[in-house]
Gaussian input, Z-matrix of N, CA and C with variables (Angstrom, degrees):
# hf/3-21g

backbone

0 1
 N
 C     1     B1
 C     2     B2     1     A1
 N     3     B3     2     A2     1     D1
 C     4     B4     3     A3     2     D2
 C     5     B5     4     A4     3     D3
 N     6     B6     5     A5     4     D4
 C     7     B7     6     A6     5     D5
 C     8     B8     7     A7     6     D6
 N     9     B9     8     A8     7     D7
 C    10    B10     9     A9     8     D8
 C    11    B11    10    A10     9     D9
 N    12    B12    11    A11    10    D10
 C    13    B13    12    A12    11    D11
 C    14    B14    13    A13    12    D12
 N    15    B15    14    A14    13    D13
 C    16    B16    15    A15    14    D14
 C    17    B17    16    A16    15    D15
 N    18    B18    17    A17    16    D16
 C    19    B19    18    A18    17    D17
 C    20    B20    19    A19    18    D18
 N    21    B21    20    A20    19    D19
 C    22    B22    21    A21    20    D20
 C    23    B23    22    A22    21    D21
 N    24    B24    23    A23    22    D22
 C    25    B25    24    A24    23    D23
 C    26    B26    25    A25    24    D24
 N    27    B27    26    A26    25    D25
 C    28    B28    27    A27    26    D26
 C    29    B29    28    A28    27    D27
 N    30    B30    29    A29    28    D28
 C    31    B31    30    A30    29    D29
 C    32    B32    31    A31    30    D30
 N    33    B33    32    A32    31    D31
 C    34    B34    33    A33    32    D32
 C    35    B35    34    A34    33    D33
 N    36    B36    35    A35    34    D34
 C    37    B37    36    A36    35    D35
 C    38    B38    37    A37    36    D36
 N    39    B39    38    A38    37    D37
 C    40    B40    39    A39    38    D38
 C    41    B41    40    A40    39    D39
 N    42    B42    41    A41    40    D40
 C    43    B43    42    A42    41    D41
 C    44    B44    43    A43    42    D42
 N    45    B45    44    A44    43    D43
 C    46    B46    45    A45    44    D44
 C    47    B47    46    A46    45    D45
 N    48    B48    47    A47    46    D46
 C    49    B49    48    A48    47    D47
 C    50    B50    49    A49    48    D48
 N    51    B51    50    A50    49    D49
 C    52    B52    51    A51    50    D50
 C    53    B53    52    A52    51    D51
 N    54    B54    53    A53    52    D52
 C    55    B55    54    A54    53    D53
 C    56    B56    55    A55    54    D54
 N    57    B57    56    A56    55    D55
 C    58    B58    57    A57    56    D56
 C    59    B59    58    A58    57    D57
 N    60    B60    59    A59    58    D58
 C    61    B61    60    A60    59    D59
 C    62    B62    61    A61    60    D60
 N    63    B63    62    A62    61    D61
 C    64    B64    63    A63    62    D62
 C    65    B65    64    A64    63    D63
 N    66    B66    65    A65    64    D64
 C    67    B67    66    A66    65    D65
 C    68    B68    67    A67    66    D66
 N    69    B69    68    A68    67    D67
 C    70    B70    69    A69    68    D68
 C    71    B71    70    A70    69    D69
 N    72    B72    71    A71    70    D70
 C    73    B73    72    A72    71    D71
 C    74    B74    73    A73    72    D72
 N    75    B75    74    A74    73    D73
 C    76    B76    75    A75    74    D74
 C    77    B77    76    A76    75    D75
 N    78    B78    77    A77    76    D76
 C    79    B79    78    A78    77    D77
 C    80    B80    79    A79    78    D78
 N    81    B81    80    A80    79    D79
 C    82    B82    81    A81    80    D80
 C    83    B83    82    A82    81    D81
 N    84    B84    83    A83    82    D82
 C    85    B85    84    A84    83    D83
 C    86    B86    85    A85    84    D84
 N    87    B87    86    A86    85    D85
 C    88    B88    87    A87    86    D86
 C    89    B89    88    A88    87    D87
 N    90    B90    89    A89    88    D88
 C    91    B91    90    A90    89    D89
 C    92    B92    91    A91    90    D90
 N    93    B93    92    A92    91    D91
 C    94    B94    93    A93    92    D92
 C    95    B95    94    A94    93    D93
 N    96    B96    95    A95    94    D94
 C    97    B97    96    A96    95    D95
 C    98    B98    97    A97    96    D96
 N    99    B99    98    A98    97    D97
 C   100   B100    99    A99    98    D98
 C   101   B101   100   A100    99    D99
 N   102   B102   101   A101   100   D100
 C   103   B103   102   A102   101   D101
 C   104   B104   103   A103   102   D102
 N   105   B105   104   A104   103   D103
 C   106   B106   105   A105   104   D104
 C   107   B107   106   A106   105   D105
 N   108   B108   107   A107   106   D106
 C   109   B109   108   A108   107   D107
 C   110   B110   109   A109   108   D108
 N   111   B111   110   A110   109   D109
 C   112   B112   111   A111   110   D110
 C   113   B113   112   A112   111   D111
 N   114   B114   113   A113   112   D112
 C   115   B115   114   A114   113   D113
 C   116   B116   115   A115   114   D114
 N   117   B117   116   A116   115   D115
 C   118   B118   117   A117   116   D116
 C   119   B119   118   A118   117   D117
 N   120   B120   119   A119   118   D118
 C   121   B121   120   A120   119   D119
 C   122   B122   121   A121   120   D120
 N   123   B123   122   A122   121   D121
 C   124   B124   123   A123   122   D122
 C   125   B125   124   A124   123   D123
 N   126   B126   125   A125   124   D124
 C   127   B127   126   A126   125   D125
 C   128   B128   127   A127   126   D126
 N   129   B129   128   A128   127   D127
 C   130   B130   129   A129   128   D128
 C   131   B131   130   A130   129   D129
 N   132   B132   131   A131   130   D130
 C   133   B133   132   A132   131   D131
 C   134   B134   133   A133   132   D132
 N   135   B135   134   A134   133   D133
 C   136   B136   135   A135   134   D134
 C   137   B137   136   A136   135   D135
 N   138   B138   137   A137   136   D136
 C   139   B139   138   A138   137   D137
 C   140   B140   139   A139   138   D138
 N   141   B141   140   A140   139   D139
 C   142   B142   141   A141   140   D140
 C   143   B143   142   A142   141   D141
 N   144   B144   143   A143   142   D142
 C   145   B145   144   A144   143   D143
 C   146   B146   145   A145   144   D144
 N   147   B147   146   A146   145   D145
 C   148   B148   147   A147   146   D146
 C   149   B149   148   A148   147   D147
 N   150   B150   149   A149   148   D148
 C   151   B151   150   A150   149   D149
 C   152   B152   151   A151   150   D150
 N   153   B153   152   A152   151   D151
 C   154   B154   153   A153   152   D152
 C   155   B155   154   A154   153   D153
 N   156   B156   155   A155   154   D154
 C   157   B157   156   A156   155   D155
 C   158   B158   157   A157   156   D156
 N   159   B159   158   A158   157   D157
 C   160   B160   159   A159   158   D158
 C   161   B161   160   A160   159   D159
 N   162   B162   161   A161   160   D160
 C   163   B163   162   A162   161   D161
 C   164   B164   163   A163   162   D162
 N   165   B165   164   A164   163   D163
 C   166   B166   165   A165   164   D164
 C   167   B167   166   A166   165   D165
 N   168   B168   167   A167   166   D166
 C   169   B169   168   A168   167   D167
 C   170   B170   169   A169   168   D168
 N   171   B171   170   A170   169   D169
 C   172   B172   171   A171   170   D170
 C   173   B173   172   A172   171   D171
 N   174   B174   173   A173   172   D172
 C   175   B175   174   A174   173   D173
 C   176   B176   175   A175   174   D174
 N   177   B177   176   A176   175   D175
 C   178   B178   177   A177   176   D176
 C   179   B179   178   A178   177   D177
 N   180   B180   179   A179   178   D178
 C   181   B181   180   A180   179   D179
 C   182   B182   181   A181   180   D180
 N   183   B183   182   A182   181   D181
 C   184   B184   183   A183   182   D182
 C   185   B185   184   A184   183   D183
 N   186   B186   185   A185   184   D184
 C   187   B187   186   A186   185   D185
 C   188   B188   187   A187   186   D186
 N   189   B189   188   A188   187   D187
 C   190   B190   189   A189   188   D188
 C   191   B191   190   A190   189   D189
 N   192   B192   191   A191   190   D190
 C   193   B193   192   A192   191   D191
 C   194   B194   193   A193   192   D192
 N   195   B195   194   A194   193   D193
 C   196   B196   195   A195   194   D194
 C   197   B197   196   A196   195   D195
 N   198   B198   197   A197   196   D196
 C   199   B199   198   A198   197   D197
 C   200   B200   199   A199   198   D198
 N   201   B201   200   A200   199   D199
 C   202   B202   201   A201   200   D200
 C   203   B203   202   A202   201   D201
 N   204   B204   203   A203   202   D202
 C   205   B205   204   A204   203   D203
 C   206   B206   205   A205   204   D204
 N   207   B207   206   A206   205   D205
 C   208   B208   207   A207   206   D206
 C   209   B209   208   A208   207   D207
 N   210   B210   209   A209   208   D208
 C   211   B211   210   A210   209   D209
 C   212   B212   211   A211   210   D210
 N   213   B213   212   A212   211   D211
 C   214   B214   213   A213   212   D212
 C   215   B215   214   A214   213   D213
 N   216   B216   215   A215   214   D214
 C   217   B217   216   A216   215   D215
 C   218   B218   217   A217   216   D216
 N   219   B219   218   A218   217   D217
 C   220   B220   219   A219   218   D218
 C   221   B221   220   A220   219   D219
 N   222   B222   221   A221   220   D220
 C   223   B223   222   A222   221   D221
 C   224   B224   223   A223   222   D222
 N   225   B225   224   A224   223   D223
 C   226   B226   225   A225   224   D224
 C   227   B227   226   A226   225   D225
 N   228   B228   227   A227   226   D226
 C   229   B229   228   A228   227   D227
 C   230   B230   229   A229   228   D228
 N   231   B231   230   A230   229   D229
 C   232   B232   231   A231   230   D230
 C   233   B233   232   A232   231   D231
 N   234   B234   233   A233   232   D232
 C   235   B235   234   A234   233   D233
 C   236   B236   235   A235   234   D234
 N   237   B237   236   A236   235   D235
 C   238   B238   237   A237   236   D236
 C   239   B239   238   A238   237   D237
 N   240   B240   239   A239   238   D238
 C   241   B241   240   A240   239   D239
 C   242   B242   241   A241   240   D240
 N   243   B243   242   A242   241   D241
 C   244   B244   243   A243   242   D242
 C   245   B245   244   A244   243   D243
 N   246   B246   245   A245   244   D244
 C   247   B247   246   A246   245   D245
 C   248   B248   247   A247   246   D246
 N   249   B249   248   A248   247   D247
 C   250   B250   249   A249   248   D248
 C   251   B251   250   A250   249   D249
 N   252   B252   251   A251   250   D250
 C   253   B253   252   A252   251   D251
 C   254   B254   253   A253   252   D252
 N   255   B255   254   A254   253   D253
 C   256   B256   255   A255   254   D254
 C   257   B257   256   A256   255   D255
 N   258   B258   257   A257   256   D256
 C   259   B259   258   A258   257   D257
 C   260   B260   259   A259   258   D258
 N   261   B261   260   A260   259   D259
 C   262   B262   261   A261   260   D260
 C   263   B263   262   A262   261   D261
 N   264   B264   263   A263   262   D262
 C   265   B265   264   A264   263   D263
 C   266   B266   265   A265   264   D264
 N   267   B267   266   A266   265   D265
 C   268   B268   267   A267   266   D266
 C   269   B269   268   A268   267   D267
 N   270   B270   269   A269   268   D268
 C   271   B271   270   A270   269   D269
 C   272   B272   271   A271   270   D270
 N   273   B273   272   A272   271   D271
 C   274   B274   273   A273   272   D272
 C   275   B275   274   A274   273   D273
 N   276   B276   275   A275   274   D274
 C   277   B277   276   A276   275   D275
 C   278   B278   277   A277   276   D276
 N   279   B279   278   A278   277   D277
 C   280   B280   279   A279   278   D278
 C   281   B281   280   A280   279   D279
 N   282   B282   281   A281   280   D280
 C   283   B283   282   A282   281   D281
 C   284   B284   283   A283   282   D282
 N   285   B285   284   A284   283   D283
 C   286   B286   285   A285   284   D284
 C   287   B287   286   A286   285   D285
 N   288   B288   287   A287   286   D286
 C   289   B289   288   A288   287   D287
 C   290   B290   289   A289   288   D288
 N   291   B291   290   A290   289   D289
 C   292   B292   291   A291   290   D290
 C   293   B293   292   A292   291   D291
 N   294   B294   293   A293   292   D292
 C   295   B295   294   A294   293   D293
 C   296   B296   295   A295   294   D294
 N   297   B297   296   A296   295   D295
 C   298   B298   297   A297   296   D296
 C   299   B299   298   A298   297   D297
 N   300   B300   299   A299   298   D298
 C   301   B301   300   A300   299   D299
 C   302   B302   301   A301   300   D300
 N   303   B303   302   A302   301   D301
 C   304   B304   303   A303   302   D302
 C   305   B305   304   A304   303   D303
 N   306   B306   305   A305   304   D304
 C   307   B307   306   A306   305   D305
 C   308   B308   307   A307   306   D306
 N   309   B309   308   A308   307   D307
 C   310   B310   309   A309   308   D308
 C   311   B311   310   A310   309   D309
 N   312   B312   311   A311   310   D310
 C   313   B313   312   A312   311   D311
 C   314   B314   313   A313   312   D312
 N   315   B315   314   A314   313   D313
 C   316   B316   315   A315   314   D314
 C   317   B317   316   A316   315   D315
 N   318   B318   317   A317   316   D316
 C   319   B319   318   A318   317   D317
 C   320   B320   319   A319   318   D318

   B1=1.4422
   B2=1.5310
   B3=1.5665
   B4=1.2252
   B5=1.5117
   B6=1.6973
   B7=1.5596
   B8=1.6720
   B9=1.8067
   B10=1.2336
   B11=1.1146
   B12=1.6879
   B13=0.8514
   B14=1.5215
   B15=1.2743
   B16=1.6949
   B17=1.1677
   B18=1.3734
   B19=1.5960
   B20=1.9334
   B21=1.3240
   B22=1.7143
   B23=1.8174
   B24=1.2042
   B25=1.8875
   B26=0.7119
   B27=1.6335
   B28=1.2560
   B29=1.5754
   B30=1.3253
   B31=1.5839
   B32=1.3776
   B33=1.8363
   B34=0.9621
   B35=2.0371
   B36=1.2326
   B37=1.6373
   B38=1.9192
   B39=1.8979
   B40=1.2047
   B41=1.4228
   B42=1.5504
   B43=1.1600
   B44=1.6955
   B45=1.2068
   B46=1.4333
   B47=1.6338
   B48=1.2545
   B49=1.3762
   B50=1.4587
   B51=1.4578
   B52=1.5983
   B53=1.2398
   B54=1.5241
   B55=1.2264
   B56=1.1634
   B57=1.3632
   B58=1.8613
   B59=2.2974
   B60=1.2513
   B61=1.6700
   B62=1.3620
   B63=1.4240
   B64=1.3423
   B65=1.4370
   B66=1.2004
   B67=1.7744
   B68=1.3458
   B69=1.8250
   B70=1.2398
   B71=1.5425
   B72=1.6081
   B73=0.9581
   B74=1.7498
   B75=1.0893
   B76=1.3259
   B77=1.6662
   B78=1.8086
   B79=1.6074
   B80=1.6781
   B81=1.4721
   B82=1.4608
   B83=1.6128
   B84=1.2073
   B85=1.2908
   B86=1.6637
   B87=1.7221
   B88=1.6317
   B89=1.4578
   B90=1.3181
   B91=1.3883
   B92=1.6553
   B93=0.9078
   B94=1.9852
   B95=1.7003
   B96=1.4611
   B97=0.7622
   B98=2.0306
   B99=1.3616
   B100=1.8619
   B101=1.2865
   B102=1.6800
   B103=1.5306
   B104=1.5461
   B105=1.9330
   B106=1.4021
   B107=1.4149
   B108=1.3640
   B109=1.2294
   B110=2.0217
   B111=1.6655
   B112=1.7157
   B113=1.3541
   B114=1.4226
   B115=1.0851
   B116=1.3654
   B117=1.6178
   B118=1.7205
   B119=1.4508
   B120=1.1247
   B121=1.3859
   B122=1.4354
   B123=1.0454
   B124=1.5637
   B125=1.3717
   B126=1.6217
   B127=1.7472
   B128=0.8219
   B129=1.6064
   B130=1.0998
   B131=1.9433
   B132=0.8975
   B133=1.6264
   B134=1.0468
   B135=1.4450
   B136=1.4757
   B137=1.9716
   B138=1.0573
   B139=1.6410
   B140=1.5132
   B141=1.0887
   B142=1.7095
   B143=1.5068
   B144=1.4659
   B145=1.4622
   B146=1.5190
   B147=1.1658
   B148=1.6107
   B149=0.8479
   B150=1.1767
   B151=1.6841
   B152=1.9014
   B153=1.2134
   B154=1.6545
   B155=1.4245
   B156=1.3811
   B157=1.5871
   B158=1.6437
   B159=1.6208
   B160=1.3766
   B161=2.5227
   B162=1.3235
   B163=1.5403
   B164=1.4775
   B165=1.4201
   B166=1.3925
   B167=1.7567
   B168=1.0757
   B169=1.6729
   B170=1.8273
   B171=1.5354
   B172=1.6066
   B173=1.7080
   B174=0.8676
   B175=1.6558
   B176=1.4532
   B177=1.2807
   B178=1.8316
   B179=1.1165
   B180=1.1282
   B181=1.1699
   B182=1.4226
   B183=1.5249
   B184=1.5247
   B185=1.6773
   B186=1.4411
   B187=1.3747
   B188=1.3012
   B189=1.4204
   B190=1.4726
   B191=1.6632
   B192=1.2104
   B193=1.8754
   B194=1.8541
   B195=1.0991
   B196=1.9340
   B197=2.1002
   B198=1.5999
   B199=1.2527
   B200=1.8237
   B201=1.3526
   B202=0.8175
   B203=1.6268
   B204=0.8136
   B205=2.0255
   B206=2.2449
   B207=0.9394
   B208=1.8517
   B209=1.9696
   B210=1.5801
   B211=1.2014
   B212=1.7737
   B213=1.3952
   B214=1.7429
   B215=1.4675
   B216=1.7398
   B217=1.4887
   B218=1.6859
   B219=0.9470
   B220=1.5600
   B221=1.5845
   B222=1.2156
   B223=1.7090
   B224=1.3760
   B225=1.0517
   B226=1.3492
   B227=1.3647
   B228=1.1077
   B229=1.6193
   B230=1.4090
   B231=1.5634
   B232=1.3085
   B233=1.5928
   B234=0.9809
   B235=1.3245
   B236=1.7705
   B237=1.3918
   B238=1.1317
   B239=1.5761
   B240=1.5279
   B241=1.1942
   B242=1.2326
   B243=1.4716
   B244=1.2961
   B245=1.4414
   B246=1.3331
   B247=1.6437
   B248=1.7681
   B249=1.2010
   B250=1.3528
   B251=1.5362
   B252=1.3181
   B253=1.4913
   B254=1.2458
   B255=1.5329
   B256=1.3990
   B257=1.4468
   B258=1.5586
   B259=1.2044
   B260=1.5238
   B261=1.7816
   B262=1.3057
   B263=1.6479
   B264=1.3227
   B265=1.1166
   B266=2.0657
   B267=1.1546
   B268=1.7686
   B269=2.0100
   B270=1.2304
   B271=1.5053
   B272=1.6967
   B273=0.8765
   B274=1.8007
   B275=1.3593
   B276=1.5231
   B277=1.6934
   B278=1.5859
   B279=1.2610
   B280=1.1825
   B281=1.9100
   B282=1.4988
   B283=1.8439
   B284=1.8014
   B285=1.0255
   B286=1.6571
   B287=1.4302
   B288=1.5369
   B289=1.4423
   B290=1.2182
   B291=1.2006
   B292=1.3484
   B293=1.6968
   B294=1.7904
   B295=1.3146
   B296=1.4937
   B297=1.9475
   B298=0.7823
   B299=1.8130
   B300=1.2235
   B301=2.0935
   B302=1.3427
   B303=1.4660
   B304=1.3790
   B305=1.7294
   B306=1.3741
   B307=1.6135
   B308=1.5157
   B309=1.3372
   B310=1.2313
   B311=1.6711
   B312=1.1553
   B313=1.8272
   B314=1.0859
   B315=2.0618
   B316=1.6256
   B317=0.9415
   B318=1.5995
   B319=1.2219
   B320=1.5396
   A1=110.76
   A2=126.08
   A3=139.93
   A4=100.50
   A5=119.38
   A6=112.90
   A7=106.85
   A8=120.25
   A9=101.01
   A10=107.85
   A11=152.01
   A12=129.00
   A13=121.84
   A14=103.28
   A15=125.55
   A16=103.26
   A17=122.06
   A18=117.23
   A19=90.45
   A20=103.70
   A21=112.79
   A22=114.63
   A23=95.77
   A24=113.33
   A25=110.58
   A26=142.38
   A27=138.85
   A28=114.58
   A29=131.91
   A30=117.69
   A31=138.01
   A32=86.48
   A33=116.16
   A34=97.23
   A35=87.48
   A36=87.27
   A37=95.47
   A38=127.75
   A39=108.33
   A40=119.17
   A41=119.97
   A42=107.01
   A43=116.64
   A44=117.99
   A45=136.38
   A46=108.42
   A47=124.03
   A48=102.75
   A49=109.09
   A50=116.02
   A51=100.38
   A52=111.11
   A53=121.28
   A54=133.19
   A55=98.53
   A56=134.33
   A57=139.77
   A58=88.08
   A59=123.56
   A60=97.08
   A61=115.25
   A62=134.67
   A63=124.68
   A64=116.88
   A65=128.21
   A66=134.76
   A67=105.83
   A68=112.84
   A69=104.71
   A70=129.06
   A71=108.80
   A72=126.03
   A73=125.79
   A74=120.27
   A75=139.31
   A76=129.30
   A77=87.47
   A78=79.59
   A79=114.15
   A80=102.83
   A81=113.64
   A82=100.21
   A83=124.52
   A84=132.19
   A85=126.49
   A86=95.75
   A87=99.61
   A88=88.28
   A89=156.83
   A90=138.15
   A91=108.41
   A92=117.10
   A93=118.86
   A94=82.54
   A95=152.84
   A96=136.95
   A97=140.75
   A98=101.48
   A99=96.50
   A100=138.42
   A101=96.67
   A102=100.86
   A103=98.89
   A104=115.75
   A105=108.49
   A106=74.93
   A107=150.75
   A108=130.72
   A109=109.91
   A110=75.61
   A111=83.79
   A112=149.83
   A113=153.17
   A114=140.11
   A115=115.56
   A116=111.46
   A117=109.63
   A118=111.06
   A119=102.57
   A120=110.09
   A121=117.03
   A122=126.47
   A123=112.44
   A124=132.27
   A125=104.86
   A126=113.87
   A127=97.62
   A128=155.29
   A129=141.62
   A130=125.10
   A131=89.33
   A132=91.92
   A133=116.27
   A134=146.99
   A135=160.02
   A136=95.50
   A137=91.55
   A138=95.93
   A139=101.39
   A140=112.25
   A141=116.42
   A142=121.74
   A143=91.40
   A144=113.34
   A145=100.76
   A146=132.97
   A147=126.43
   A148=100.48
   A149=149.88
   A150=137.83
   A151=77.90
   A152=135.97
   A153=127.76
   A154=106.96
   A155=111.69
   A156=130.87
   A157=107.34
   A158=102.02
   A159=94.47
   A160=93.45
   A161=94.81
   A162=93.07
   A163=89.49
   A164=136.53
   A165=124.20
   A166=101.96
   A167=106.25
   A168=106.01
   A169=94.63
   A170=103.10
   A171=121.34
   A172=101.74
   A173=118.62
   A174=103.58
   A175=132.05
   A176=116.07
   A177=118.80
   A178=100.67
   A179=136.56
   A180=125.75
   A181=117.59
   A182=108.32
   A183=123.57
   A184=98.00
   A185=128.65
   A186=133.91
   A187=128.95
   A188=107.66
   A189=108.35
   A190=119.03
   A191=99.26
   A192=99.90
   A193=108.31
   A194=111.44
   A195=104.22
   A196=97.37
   A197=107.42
   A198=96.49
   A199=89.15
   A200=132.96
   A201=135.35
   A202=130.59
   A203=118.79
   A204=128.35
   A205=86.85
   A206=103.83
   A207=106.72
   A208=76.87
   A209=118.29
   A210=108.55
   A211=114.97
   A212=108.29
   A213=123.42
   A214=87.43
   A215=122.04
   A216=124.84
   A217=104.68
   A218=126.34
   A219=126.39
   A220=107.33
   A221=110.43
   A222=127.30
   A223=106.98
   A224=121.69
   A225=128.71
   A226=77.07
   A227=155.22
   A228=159.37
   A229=102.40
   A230=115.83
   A231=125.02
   A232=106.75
   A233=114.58
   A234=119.67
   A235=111.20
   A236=115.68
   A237=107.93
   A238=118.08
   A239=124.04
   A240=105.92
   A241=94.34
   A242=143.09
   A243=162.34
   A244=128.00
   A245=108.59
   A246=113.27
   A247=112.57
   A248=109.99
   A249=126.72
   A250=119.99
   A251=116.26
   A252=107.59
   A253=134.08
   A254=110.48
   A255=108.95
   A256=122.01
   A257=115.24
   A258=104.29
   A259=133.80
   A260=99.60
   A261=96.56
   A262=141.48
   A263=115.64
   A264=91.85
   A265=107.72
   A266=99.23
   A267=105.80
   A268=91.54
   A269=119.09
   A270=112.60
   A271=106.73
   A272=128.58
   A273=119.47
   A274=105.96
   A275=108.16
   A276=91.37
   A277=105.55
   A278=135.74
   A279=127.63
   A280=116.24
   A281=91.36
   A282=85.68
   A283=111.73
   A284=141.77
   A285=154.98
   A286=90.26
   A287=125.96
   A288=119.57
   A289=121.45
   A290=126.81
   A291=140.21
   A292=101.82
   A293=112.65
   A294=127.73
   A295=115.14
   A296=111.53
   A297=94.43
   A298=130.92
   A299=95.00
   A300=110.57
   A301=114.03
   A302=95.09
   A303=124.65
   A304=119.16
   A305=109.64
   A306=109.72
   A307=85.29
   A308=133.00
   A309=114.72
   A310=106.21
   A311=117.50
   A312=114.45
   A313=112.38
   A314=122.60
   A315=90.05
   A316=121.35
   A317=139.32
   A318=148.52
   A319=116.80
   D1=-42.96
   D2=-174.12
   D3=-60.80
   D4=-41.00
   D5=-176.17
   D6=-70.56
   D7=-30.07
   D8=-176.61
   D9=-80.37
   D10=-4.26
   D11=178.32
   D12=-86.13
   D13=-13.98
   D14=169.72
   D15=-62.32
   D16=-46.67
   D17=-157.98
   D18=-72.56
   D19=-58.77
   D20=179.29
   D21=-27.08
   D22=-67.43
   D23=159.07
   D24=-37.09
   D25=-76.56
   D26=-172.23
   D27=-64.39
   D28=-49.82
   D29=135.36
   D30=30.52
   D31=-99.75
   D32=-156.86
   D33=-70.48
   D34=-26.19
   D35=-160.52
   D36=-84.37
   D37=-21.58
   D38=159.22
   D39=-68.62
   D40=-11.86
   D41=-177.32
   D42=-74.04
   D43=-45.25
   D44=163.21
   D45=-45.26
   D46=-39.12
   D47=178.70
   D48=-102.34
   D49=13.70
   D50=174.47
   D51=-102.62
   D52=-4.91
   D53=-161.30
   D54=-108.86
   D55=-22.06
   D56=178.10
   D57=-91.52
   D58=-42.77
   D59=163.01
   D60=-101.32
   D61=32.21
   D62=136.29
   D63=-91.29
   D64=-6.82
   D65=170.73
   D66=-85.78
   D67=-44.27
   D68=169.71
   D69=-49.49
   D70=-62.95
   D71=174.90
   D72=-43.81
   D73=-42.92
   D74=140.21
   D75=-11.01
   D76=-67.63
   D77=175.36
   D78=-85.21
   D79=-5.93
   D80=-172.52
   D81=-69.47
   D82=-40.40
   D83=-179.53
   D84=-68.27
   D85=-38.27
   D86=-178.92
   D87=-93.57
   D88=-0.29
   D89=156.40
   D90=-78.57
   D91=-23.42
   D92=-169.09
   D93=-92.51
   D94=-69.37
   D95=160.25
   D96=-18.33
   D97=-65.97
   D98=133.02
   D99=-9.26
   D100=-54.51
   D101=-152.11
   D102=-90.29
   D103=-28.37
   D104=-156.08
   D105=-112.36
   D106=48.17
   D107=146.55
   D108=-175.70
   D109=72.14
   D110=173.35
   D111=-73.55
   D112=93.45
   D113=-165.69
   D114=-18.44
   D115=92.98
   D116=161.26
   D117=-72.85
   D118=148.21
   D119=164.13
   D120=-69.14
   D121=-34.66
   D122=170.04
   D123=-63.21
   D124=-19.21
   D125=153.55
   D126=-100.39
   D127=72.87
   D128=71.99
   D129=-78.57
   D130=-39.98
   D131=163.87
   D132=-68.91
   D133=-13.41
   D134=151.21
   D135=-50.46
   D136=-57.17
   D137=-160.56
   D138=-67.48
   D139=-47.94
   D140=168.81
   D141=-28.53
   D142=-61.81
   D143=-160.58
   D144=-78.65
   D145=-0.69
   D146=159.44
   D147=-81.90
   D148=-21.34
   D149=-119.03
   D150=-118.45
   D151=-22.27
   D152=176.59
   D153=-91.85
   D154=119.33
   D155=-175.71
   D156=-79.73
   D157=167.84
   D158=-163.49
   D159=-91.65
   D160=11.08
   D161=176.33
   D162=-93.57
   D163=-54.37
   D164=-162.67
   D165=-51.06
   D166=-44.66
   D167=-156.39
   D168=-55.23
   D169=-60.33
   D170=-177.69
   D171=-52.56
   D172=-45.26
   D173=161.44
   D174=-59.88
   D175=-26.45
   D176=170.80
   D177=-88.01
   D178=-11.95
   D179=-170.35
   D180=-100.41
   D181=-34.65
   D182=179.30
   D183=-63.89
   D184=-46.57
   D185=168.47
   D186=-57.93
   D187=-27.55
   D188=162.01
   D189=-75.72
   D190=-31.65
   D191=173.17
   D192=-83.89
   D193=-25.93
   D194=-179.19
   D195=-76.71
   D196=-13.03
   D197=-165.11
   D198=-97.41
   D199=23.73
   D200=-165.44
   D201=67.07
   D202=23.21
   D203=-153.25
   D204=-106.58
   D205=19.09
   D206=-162.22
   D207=-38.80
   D208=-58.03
   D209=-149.20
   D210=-58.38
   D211=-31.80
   D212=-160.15
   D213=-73.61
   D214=-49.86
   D215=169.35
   D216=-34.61
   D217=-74.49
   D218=-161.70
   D219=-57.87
   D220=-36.97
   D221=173.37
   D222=-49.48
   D223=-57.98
   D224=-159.63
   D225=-96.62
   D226=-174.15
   D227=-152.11
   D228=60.11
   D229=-62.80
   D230=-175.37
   D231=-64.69
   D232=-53.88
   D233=179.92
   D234=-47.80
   D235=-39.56
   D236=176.78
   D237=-103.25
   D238=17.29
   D239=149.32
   D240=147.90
   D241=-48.17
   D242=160.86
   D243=-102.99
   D244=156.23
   D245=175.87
   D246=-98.24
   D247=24.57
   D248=168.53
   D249=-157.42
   D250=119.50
   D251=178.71
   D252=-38.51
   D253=-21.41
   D254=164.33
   D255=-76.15
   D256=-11.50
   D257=170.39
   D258=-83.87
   D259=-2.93
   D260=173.05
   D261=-89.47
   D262=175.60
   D263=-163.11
   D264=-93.93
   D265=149.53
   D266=-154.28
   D267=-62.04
   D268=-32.31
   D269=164.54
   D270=-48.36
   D271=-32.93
   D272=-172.84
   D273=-102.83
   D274=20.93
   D275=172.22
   D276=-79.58
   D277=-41.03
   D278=-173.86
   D279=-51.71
   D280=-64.51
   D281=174.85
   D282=-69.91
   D283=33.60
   D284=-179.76
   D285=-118.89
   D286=-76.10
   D287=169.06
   D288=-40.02
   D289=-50.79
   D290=-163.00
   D291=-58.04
   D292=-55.54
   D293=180.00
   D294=-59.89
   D295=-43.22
   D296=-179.49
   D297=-89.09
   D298=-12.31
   D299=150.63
   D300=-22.49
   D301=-80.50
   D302=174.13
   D303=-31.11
   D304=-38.67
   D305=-161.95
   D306=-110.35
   D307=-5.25
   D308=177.50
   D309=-96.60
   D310=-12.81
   D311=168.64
   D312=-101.76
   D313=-9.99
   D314=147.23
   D315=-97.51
   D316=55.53
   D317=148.83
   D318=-55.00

């Protein structure tokens, strides 16, 4: 009986120290991880800039020409790549929205 309780003890006490260096180890991993792969901001602005559809853009834009802006519409078109929204490229829909946001609240 005295040996199983030894074995239990001894146990109990690898369990306690594998679990104080698997916590260690843990944060040792999500900090070295951190370090070799940091949130750039340009993949986050990557991720952004999908996230504007080619209907949102065609909707600020259709409102900027019924609000009369036909010319700032063609401006910004050019600016982003084409003289028709279909000619642009679906990477510049976000800054196209963005511009054309922009020119529709300083209206």
């Amino acid at each position: 009986m005295k040996t199983l309780i030894d074995v239990l003890a001894a146990l109990s006490d690898f369990v306690k120290v594998a679990s104080e260096w698997a916590e260690s180890a843990s944060k040792a991993e999500v900090e070295t991880f951190t370090q070799i792969y940091p949130q750039k901001e340009e993949t986050v602005k990557k991720a952004v800039e999908k996230a504007v559809t080619l209907e949102e853009v065609r909707s600020v834009l259709a409102n900027l020409s019924r609000s009369g802006q036909k010319e700032t519409v063609l401006k910004l078109l050019q600016k982003h790549g084409g003289s028709r929204l279909s000619e642009v490229p679906p990477g510049r829909y976000a800054a196209l929205f963005a511009d054309a946001q922009e020119a529709a609240h300083a209206e």
